[in-house]
N, C-alpha and C positions, 0 to 999 in steps of 0.2 A: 504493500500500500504506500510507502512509501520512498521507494527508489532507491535507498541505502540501501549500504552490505551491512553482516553483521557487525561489524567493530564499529560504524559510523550510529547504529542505531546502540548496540552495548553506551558509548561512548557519550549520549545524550541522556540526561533525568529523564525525560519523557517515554524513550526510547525500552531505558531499564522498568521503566513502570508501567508500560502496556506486554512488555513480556512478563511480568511478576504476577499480572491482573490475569492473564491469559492463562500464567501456568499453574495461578492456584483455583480457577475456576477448573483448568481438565481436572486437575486432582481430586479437587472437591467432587466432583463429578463421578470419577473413578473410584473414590473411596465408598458414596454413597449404592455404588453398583457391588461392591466390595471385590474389585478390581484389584489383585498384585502387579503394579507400577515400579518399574526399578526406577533406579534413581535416575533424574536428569538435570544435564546443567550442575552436578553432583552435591544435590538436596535430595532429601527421600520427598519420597511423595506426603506425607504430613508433616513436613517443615514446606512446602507449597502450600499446602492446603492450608496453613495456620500464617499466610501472610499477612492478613488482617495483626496480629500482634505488633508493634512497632518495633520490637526487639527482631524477630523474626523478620520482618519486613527490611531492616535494617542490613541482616546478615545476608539475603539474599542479593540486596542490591550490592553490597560490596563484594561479593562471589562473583556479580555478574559485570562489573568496573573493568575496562580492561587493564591488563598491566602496561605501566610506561613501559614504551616502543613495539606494542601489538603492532603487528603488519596484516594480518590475515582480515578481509573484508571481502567474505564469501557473500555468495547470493543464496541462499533455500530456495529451491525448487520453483514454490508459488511466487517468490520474491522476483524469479526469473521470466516467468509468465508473465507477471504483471506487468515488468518493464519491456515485455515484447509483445504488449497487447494481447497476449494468448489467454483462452480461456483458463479459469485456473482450476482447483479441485475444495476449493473454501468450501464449500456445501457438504464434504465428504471428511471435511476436519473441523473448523470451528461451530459448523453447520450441525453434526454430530452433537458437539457441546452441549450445542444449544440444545437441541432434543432429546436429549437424552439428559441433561438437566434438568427442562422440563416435566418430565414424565417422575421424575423422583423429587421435585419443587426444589432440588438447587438453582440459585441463581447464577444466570451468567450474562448479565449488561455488557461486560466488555467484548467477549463472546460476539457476544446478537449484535452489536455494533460497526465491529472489525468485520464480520459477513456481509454488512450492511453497506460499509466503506467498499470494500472488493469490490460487490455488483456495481454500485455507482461506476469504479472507475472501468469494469468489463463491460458496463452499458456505454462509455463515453463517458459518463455527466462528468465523471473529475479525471483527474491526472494524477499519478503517483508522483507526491511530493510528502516533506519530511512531513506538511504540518496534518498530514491527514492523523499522524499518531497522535494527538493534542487531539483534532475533531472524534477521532475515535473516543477515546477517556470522557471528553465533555458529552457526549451524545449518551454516555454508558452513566454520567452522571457521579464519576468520581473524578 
């Protein structure tokens, strides 16, 4: 959604706080289903899911801080699509989320948002730019 690699998004607050929102909603999500989740990003899946704690919330985002002189600013797959106008597969991952959320009343705003950003920019209506990660968060109301 927005046009960065991974270290250009690591590397922004915004950037660290829509992947922290993202990955404690799948967890939440996966724990509620009672899902064995190995570790990602190297948290276990309920130090994710308990990102709401500030302590917690804290620890993740300096896990995910790059170290002075990261080089590596990979594209993810969907990140790749996005910036080549291809269709992406959001429906079949944050999409998921959301549904599968749903169905067990966990929430997922950031989730249903970031699916919500994708179409906009696979329909046209936007462009993949940083500030979509900002309109994501404010749309999801954190």
């Amino acid at each position: 959604m927005s046009g960065l690699g991974s270290l250009d998004v690591a590397s922004s607050e915004v950037g660290r706080a829509i992947t922290i929102h993202l990955a404690a909603e799948s967890a939440r999500v996966g724990l509620a289903f009672g899902y064995q989740v190995p570790k990602f990003n190297g948290a276990t899946t309920e130090q994710w899911a308990d990102a709401g704690r500030r302590e917690t919330w804290n620890a993740l985002d300096a896990m995910l801080t790059p170290a002075e002189g990261s080089k590596r600013n990979w594209r993810a797959s969907m990140a790749q699509d996005v910036v080549k106008g291809r269709p992406t597969e959001i429906d079949f991952m944050n999409g998921l989320v959301v549904d599968k959320g749903r169905e067990r009343g966990v929430p997922t705003p950031v989730s249903a948002a970031a699916v919500d950003v994708i179409h906009e920019i696979e329909r046209g209506a936007r462009k993949p730019a940083a500030e979509n990660l900002g309109l994501t968060l404010r749309r999801a109301g954190v």
